[in-house]
C-alpha positions in Angstrom: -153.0 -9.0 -15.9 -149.7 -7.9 -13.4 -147.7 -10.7 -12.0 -147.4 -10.4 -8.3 -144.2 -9.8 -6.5 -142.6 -12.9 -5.4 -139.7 -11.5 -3.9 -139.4 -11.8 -0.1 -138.0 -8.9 0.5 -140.1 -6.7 -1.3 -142.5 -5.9 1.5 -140.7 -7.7 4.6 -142.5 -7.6 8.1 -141.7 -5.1 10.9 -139.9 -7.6 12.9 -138.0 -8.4 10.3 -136.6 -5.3 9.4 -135.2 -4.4 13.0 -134.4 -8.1 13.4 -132.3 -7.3 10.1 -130.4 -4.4 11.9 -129.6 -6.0 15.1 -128.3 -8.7 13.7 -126.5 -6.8 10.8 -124.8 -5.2 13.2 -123.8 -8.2 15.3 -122.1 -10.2 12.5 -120.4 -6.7 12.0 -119.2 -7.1 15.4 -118.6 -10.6 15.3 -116.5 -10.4 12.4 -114.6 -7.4 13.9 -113.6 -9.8 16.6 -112.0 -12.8 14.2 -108.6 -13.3 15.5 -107.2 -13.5 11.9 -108.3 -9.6 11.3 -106.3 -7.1 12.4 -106.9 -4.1 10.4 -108.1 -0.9 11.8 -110.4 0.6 9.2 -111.7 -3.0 9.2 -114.2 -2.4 11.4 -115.5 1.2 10.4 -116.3 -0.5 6.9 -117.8 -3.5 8.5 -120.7 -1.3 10.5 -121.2 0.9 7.7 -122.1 -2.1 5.9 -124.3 -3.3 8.8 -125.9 0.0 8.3 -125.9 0.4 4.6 -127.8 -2.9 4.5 -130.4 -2.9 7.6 -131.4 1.0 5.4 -131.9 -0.8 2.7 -133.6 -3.8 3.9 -135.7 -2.2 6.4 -135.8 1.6 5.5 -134.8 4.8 7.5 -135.7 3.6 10.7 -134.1 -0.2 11.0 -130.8 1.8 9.5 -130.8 4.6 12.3 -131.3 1.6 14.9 -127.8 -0.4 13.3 -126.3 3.3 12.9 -127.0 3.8 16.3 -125.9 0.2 17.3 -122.8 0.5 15.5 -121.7 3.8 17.2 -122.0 1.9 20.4 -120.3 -1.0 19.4 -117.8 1.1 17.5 -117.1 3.1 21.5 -117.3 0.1 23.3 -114.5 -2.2 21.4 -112.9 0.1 19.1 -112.4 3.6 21.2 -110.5 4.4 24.2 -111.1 3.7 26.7 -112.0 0.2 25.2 -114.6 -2.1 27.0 -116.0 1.4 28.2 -119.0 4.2 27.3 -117.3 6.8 28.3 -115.6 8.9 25.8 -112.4 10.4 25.6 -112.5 13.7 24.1 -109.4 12.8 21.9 -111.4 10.2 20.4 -114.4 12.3 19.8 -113.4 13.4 16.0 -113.1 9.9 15.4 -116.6 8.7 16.8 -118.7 11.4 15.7 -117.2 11.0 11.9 -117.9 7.5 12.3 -121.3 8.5 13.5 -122.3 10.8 10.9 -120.8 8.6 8.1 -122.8 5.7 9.3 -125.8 8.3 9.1 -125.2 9.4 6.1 -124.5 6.1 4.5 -128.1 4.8 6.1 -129.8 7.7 4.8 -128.3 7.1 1.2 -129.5 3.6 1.7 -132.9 4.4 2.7 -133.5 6.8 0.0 -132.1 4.2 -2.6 -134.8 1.8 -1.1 -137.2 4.5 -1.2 -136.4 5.2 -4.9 -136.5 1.9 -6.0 -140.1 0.9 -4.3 -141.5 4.1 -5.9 -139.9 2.9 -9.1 -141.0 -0.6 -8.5 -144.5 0.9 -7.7 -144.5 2.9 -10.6 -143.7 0.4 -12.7 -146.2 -2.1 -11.6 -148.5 0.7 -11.6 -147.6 1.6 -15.4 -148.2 -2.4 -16.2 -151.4 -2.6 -14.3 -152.0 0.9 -16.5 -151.1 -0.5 -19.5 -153.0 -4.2 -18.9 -156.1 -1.8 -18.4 -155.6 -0.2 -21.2 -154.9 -3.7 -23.1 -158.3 -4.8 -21.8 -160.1 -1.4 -22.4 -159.1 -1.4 -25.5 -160.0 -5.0 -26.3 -163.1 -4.5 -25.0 -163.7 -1.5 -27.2 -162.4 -3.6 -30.3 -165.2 -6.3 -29.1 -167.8 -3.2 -28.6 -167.0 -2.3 -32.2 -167.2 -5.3 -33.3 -170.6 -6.1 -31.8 -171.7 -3.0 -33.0 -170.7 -3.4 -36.7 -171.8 -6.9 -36.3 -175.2 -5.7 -35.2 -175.3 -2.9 -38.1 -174.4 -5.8 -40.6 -177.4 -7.8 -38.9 -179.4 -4.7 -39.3 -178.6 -4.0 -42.8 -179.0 -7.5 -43.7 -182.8 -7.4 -42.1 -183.3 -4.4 -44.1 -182.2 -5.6 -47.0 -184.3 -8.6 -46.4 -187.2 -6.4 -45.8 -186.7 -4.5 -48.6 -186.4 -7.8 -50.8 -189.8 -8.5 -49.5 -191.2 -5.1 -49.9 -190.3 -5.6 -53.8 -191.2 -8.7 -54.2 -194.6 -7.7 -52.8 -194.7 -4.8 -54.6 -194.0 -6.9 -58.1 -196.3 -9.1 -57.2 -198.8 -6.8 -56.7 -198.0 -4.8 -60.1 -198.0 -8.1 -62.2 -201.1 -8.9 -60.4 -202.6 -5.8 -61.3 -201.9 -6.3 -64.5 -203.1 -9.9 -65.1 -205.9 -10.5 -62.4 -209.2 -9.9 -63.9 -211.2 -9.8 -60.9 -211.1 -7.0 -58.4 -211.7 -9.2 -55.3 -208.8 -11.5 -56.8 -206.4 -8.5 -57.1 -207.5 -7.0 -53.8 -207.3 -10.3 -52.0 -203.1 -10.3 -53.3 -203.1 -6.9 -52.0 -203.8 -7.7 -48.9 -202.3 -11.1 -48.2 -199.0 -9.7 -48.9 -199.2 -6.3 -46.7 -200.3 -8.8 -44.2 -197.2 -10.7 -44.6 -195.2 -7.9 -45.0 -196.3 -6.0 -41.6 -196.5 -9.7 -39.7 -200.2 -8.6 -39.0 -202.6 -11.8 -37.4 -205.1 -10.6 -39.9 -206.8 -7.5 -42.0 -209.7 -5.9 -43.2 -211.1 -4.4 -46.7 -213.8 -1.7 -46.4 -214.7 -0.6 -50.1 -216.8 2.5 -50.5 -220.3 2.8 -51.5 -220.7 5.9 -53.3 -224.3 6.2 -53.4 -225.1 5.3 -49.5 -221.7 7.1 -48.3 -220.6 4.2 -46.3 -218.3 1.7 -45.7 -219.1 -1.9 -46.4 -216.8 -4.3 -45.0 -215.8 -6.7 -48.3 -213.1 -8.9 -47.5 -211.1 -10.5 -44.7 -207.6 -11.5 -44.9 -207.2 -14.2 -41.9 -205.9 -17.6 -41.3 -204.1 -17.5 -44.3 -206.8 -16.8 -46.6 -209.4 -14.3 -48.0 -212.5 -14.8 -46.6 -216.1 -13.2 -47.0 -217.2 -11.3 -43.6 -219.5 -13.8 -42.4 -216.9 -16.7 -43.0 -214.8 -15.1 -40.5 -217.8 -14.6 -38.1 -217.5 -10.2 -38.3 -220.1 -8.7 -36.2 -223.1 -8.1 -38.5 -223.7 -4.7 -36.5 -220.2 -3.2 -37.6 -220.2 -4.5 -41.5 -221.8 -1.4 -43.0 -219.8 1.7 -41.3 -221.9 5.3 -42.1 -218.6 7.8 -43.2 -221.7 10.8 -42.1 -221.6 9.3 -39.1 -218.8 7.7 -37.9 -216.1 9.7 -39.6 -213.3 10.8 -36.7 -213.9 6.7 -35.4 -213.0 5.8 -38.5 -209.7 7.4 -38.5 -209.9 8.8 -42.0 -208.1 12.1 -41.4 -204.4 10.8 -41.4 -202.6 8.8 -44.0 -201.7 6.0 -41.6 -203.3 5.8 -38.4 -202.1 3.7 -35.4 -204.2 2.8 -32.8 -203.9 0.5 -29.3 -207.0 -1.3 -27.6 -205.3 -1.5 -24.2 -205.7 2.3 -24.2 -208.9 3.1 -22.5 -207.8 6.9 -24.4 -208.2 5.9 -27.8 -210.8 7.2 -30.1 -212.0 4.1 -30.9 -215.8 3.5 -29.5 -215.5 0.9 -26.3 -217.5 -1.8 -27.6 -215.3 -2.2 -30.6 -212.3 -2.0 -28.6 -213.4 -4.5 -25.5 -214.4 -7.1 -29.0 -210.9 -6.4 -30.1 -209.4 -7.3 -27.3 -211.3 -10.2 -26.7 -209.7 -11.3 -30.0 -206.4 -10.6 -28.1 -205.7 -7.8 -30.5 -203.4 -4.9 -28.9 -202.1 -3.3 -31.8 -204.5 -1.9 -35.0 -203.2 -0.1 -38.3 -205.7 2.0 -40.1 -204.9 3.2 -43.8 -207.4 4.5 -45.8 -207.7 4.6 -49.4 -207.7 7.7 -51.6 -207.1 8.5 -54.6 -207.1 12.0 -56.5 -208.1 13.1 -53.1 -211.4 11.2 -53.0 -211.8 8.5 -50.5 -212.3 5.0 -51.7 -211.8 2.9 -49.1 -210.1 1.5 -45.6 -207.7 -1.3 -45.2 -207.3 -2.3 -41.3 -204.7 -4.3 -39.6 -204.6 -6.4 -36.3 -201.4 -7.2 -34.4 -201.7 -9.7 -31.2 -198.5 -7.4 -29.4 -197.7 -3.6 -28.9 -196.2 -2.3 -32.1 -194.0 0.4 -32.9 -193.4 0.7 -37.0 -190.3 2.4 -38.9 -190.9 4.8 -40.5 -190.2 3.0 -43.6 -192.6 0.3 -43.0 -195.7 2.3 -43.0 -194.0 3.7 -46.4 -194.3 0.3 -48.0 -197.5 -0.6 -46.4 -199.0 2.9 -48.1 -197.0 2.1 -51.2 -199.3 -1.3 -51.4 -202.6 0.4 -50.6 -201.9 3.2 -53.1 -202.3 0.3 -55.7 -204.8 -1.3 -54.0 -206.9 2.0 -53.9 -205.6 2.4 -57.5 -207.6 -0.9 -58.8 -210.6 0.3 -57.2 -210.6 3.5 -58.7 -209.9 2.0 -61.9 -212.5 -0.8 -61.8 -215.5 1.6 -60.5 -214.2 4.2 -63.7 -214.2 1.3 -66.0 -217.5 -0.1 -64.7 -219.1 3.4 -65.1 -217.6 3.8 -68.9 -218.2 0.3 -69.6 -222.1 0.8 -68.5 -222.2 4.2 -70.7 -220.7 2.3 -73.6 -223.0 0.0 -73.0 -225.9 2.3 -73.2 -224.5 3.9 -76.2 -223.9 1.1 -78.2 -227.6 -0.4 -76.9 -228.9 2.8 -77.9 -227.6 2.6 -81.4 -228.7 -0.6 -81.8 -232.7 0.3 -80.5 -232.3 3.1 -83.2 -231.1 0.3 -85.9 -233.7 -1.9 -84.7 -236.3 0.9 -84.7 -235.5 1.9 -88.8 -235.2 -1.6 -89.7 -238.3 -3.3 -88.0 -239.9 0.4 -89.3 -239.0 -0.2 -92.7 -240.6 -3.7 -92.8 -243.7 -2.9 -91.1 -244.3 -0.3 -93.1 -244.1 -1.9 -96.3 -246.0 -4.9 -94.7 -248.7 -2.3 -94.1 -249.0 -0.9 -97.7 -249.1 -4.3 -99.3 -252.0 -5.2 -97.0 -253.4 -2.3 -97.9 -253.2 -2.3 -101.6 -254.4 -6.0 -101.3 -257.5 -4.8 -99.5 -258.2 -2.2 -102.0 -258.3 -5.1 -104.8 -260.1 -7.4 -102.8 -262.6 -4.3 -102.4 -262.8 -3.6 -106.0 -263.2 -7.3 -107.2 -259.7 -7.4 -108.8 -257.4 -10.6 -109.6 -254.1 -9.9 -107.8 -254.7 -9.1 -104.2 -252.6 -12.7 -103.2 -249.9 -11.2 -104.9 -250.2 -8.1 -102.2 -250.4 -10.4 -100.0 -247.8 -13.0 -100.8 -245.4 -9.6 -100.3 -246.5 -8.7 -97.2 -245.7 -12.2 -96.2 -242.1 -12.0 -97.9 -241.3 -8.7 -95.5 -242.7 -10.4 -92.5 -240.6 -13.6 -92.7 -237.3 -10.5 -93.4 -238.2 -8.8 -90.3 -238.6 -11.6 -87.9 -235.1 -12.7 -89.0 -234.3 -9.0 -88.3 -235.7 -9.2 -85.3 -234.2 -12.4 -83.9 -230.9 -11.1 -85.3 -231.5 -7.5 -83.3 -232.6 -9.3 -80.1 -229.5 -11.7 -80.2 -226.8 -9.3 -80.6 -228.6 -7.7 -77.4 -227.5 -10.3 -74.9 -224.7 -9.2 -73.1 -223.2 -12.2 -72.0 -223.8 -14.7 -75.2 -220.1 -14.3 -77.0 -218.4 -14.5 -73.2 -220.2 -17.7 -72.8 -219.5 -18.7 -76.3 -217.0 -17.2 -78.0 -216.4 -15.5 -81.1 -216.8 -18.3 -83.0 -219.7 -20.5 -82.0 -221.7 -16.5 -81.5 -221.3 -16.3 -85.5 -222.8 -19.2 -86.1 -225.3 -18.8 -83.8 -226.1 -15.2 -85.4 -226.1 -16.8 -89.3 -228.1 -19.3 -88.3 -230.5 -17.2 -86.4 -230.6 -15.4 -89.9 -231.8 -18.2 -92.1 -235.1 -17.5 -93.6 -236.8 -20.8 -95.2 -237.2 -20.6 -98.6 -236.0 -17.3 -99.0 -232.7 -16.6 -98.1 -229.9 -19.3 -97.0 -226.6 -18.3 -94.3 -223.5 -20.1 -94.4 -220.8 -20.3 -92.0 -217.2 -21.2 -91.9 -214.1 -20.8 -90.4 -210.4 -22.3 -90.1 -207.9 -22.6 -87.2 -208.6 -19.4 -85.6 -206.2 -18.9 -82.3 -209.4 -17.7 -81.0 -208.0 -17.1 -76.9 -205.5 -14.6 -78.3 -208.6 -12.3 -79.6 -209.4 -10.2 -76.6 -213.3 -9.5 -75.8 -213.4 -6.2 -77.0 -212.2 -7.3 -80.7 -214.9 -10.1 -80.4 -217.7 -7.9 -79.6 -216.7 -5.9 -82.5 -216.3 -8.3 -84.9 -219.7 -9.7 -83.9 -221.7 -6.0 -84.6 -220.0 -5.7 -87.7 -220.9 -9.0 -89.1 -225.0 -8.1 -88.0 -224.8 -5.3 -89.5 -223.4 -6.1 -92.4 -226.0 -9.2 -92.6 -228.5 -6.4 -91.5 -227.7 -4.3 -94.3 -227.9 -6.9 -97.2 -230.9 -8.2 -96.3 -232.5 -5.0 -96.3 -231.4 -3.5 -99.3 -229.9 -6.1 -101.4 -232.3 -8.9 -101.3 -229.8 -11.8 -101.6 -230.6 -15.0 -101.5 -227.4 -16.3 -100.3 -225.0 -14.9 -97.6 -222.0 -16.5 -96.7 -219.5 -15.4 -93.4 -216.2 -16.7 -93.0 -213.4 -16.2 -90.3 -210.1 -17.1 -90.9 -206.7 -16.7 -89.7 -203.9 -15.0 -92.2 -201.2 -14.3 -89.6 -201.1 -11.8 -88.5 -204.5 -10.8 -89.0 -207.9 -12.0 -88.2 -210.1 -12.3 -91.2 -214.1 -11.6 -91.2 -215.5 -12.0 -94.4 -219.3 -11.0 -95.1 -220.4 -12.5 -99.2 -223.7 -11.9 -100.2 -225.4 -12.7 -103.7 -227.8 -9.7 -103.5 -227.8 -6.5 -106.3 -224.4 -5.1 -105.2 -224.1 -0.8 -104.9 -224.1 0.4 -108.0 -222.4 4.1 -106.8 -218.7 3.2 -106.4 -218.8 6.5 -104.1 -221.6 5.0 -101.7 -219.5 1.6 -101.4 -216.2 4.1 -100.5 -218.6 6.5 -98.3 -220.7 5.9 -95.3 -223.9 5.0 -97.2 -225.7 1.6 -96.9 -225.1 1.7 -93.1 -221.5 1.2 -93.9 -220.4 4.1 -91.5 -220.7 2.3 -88.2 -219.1 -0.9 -89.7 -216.4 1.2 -90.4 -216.0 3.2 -87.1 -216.2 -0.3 -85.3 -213.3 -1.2 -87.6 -211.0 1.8 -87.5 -211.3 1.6 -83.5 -209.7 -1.9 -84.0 -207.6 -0.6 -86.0 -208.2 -3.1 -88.9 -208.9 -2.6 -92.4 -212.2 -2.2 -94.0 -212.8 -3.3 -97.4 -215.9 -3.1 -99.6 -216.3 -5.0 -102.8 -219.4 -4.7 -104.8 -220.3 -4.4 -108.4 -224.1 -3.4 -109.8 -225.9 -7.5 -110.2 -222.9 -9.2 -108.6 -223.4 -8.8 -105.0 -221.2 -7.7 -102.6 -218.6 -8.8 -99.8 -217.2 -6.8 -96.9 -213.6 -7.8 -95.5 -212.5 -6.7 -91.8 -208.4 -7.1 -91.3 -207.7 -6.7 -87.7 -204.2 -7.8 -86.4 -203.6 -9.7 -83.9 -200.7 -9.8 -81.5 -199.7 -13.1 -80.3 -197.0 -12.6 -78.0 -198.7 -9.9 -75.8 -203.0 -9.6 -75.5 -202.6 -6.7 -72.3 -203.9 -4.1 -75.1 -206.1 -3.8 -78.0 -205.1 -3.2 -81.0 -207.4 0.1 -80.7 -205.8 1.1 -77.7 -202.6 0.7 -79.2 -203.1 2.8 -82.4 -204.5 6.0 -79.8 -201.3 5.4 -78.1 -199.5 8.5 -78.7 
């Protein structure tokens, strides 16, 4: 900021500028009149003096009043006739040179001062100018500093939110990944895009496919997933008709963004009075499609009036894309899981049938070549029936065996190892034939379900197949671990395959044992000579350090 000017004379007052001529021109006069000075010109330079500084001090008009004053001092005392106004015309040279030099000396003066307060002026104005343009320009240097403060601060937060954004989005992969359950996985889902969007709470809306509606399934509040009637959801909206209610459900665009104090909004007025009851302002509706098919709705409630960047709604669709992803996935796996089921149960009803067939069958002609003895009178119908007997005690163990590898849930409940046991007991038949069981330190949690269920139908079958056409007495099945493989060994004592090409082929119901195995990816080995029974030996590896895949799945791998 400008100094002020201190300087008195700067800006004198009006009195003191004339007050500065008269007396200018009085100590002129005064001086003129010391005894000791006796010079002519003395006086002449004296005035001009007088004049020169009352223009300088006061301007044009102080110095015309001491040029003026000086011309009539100069005629009174200094010009004949002395002590006199009148003017001799000899003298008039001599006072109107006077005159115009004290003019012209007065002017010079006054245009000096006039000079230097415009330079002064100037200059002050320059300063004040250049203190301006100090401040301007420090306060530009502090707006660009705010600025790039505030783009650092908004680059941080986005970096921030972007941190989150993948941390939610790696959470929700590795969750996808390891999660079994659906809700589980779905519940993540939601929690974090909850978090992520600062929402007060959300909604899940799964489709039904068969009723075309949408259910509501979970709700993400308070922290934690909750069923709909935990959280107290109006029974009347839970089950949403898509036929019916498809432009209120805002299912056209990919993100939808809605707000209840809007009396405009598409939304039906009873759900938006409830919702803002609930003090909810702000809804975001995404719906959930995949391959183009519709599979679901997430919602979310804000308490305030949003506006979203663009960039938010691109993680939030990022997150529902998986999220509509596991459902698609779940509901495809479900409906191949319930067609595998139906094939393999299907497969089994035809084993069962030909089995159960076969013994009934013979059972049937043995009764009736008994009765025709016991008709005729002859000696051996017991024996008749003693066989019947033999294939009736064989078929109930086929039968119990059949029926137990039917459950659906026994080797979840049990696992792999306690179902063997279960099945080889289940196949002892008193008197007749004798199971054994046993097994070593098998890292049983690192064989996934689908290898279990596996291993289980082959070792049936292969018990299966030995009782019915080998008629052992013994069968022993062992499981054992020889890193890296799992080991299921099927020994029977029974009449072995004679045909080395059966035992290498499909016959003796070896072909679905061996398609069970090559989908594992194991080896299949049959050993068998003609008298000396026969044992079948399943290698499957097993991958300790990762269980995500099969082993089958692995091998169709491309």
């Amino acid at each position: 900021m400008a100094k002020p000017d201190r300087r008195w004379w700067s800006a004198p007052p009006m009195i003191a500028k004339y007050g500065a001529a008269v007396g200018s021109v009085t100590a002129a006069l005064m001086s003129s009149q010391w005894p000791q000075i006796h010079l002519t010109a003395a006086p002449v330079s004296l005035f001009l003096c007088a004049v020169m500084f009352s223009a300088w001090f006061g301007g044009f008009r102080p110095g015309l009043l001491a040029t003026a004053l000086s011309v009539l001092a100069f005629k009174y005392y200094f010009v004949t006739p002395v002590d006199s106004l009148a003017v001799d015309i000899t003298e008039m040279p001599r006072l109107l040179i006077f005159a115009v030099s004290a003019l012209l000396v007065g002017a010079l003066s006054a245009a000096q001062r006039r000079t230097n307060e415009e330079l002064r002026t100037e200059i002050k104005e320059r300063k004040h100018a250049e203190e301006a343009l100090r401040t301007e320009s420090k306060r530009a240097q502090e707006m660009q500093e705010s600025i790039a403060r505030e783009k650092e601060m908004l680059a941080l937060q986005r970096v921030a939110e972007l941190g989150r954004a993948n941390e939610a989005l790696r959470g929700c992969l590795d969750a996808l990944a390891s999660v079994p359950e659906l809700d589980d996985f779905l519940g993540q889902v939601m929690a974090a895009m909850t978090r992520q969007l600062g929402a007060l709470s959300s909604t899940l809306r799964i489709r039904n496919f068969e009723q075309n509606t949408l259910p509501l399934e979970i709700v993400f509040q308070d922290g934690r997933v909750m069923s709909p009637a935990e959280a107290k959801y109006p029974e009347v909206w839970r089950n949403l008709s898509i036929d019916e209610q498809h432009f209120a459900l805002f299912l056209d665009q990919p993100t939808s963004i809605t707000s209840t104090i809007d009396p405009r909004s598409p939304m039906p007025e009873v759900q938006r009075s409830y919702l803002l009851g609930l003090g909810i302002k702000t809804i975001v509706i995404i719906p959930l499609t995949s391959g183009g098919q519709l599979n679901g709705r997430l919602t979310f409630r804000f308490t305030e009036q949003r506006d979203f960047r663009p960039e938010e709604l691109e993680i939030a669709r990022a997150l529902a894309t998986q999220a509509s992803l596991a459902i698609q996935l779940t509901r495809l796996a479900k409906n191949a899981r319930q067609s595998a089921v139906l094939e393999e149960r299907n497969q089994l009803a035809g084993e069962i049938h030909d089995s159960l067939a076969q013994f009934f069958t013979g059972i049937s002609m043995q009764l009736g070549a008994a009765k025709e003895v016991i008709q005729t009178g002859g000696d051996n119908g017991l024996s008749y029936i003693e066989r019947a007997t033999e294939l009736a005690q064989f078929g109930l163990a086929e039968a119990r065996r059949s029926a137990f590898s039917l459950q659906p849930s026994v080797i979840e409940e049990s696992g792999l190892i306690e179902t063997l046991q279960k099945l080889v007991e289940r196949s002892n038949i008193p008197g007749r034939l004798r199971c054994n069981f046993h097994s070593d330190d098998v890292p049983e949690e690192t064989v996934l379900p689908a290898v279990r269920q596996d291993l289980l139908r082959i070792a049936q079958e292969a018990i299966s197949n030995a009782v019915r056409h080998a008629r052992p007495t013994v069968i022993s099945v062992n499981v054992r671990w020889d890193p890296p493989n799992l080991v299921l060994e099927v020994i029977d004592n029974g009449s072995g395959i004679a045909n080395a090409k059966l035992a290498n082929g499909d016959g003796f119901g070896l072909s679905s044992m061996r398609a069970r195995a090559e989908n594992l990816g194991a080896q299949f080995d049959v050993r068998t000579a003609p008298g000396r029974g026969t044992s079948i030996l399943v290698h499957v590896p097993i991958n300790l350090s990762s269980s995500r895949k099969t082993v089958g799945e692995r091998n169709r791998e491309p």
